[in-house]
N, C-alpha and C positions, 0 to 999 in steps of 0.2 A: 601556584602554578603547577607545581608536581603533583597535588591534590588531584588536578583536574587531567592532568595527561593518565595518572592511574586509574582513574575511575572512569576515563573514555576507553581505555585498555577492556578493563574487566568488561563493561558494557558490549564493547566489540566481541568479545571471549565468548560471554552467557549467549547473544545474543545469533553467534553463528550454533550454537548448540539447540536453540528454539526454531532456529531455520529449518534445518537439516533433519529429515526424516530416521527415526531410529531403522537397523537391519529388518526387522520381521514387518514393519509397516511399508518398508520399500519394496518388499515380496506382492505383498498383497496390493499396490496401485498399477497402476496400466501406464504403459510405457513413457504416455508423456508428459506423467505428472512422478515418475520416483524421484525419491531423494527429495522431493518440495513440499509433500504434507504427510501427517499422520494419520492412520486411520484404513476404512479398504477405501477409502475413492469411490469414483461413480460408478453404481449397480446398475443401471439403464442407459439407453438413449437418452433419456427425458433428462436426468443428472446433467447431461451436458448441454442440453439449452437451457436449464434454468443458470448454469453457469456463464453460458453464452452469452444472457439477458443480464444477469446480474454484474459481470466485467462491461458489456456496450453503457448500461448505467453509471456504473464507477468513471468509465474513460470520459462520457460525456458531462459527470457531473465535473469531473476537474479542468474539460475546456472551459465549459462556462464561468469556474469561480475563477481562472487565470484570465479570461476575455474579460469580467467585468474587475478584476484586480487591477486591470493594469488599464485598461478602458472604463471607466466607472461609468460615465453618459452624466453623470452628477455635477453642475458647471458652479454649484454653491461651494464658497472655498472653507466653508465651514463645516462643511459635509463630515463626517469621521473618515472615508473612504479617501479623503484627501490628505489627511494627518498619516496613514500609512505609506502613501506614495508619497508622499514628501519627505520622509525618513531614509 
């Protein structure tokens, strides 16, 4: 059990360090992306609808796999989709 609280620690530790934009990469992003990536950020207009496109993507692909997780439409109780909601 100690095993596992120290290794959720250390995880927690690295893991705000891979967050977190170094100083010289927060210089070079634009206001409302510092401190959240590394790199310059977006050089155009265009950088930011392809981000635009690519987030409406992401948010709708995780409605749909939460609508059909938890709503399968599947009424065979043999289904696999059933074996996880039964859990």
């Amino acid at each position: 059990m100690m095993k596992i609280k120290y290794l959720i620690m250390v995880l927690f530790a690295l893991s705000f360090q891979v967050v977190s934009a170094c100083p010289v990469c927060e210089k070079q992003q634009p206001k409302i992306t510092q401190g959240l990536t590394h790199g310059a950020g977006p050089q155009s207009n265009w950088d930011w609808v392809i981000i635009a496109i690519i987030t409406a993507v992401t948010v709708l692909t995780f409605i749909y796999s939460l609508k059909y997780l938890i709503k399968p439409g599947e009424k065979n109780n043999d289904h696999i989709k059933q074996s996880i909601l039964s859990n």
